[in-house]
C-alpha positions, -999 to 999 in steps of 0.1 A, spaced: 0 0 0 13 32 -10 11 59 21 13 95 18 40 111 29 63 86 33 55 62 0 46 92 -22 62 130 -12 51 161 -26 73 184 -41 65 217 -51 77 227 -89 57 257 -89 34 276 -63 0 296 -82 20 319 -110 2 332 -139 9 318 -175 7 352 -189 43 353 -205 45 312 -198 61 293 -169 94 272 -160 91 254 -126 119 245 -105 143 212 -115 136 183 -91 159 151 -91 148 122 -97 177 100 -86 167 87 -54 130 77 -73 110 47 -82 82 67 -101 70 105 -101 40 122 -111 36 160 -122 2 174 -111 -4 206 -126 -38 225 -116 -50 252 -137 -75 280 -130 -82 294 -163 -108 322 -166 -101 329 -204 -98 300 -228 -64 292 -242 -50 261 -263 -17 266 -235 12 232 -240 29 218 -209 58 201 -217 75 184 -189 116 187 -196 147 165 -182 180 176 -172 210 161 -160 211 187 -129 184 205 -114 206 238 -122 187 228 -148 218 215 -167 213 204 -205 172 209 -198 154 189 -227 124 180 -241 114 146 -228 131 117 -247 103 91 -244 63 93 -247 48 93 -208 13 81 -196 -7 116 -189 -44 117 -176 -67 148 -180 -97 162 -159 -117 192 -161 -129 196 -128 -156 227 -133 -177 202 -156 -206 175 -147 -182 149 -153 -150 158 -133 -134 124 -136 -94 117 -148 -93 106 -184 -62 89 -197 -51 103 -226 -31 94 -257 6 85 -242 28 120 -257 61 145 -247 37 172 -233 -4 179 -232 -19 211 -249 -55 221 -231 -82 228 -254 -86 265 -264 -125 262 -249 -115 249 -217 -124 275 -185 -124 269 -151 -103 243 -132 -86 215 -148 -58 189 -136 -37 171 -159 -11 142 -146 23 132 -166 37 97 -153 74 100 -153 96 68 -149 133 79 -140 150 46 -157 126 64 -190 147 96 -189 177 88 -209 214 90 -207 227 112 -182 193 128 -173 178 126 -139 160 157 -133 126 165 -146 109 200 -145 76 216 -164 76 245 -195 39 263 -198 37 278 -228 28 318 -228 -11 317 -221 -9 358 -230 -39 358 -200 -32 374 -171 -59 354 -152 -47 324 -163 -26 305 -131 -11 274 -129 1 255 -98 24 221 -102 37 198 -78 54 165 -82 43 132 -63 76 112 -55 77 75 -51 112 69 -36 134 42 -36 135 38 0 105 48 20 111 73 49 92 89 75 121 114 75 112 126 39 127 164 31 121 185 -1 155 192 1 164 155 -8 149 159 -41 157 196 -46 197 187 -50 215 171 -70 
């Protein structure tokens, strides 16, 4: 059973920021990690087709930051509709919301650290530029770590 925090710790990428001129959240490492997920919520009050892409590094500087080199699983949910519920989505780099989406929305990448390729072991989020100042977007990633803790600190994921 996986328990929260010490099988699966948050990490913050990004507190609420707008997406007006687009978004980099911080560089996490993944080296000490079985599995991650990256949660982004979005408020958006003006429609916008805006692409998250999450990117790899090989520090959390972020050294070499790249495009991911391997489709991840990704699962979508418009939480301000009747039907609020997670859909998976088509496996992909990044996930572009639907220029008529308002409201709140969630959408989940799956990263698998052995996935990240070469020398990379560091993942972060790009948000394209939304141009909407009321537009906000929060992230944070769910670490599964090697070794479960009760002791777990940000800080061990937040170096290199």
């Amino acid at each position: 059973m996986l328990n929260i925090p010490e099988g699966c710790f948050p990490v913050s990428l990004t507190k609420p920021v707008t997406t007006n001129g687009g978004v980099t959240t911080d560089y996490v490492s993944l080296k000490n990690a079985v599995q991650a997920w990256i949660v982004v919520h979005l408020t958006q009050a003006v429609g916008h087709a805006t692409l998250f892409s999450p990117y790899r590094a090989t520090a959390v500087a972020p050294t070499g930051a790249a495009v991911l080199g391997n489709a991840v699983p990704i699962w979508y949910g418009n939480v301000s509709t009747s039907s609020n519920a997670l859909a998976k989505q088509t496996s992909a780099v990044n996930y572009t919301i639907g220029v008529g989406v308002t409201g709140e929305a969630y959408i989940i990448f799956q990263i698998d650290p052995v996935n990240l390729g070469g020398s990379y072991d560091c993942v972060g989020l790009v948000v394209a530029d939304s141009s909407q100042a009321t537009n906000f977007v929060e992230a944070t990633l769910w670490v599964q770590p090697k070794y479960a803790s009760q002791t777990a600190d940000q800080l061990d994921f937040l170096t290199d």
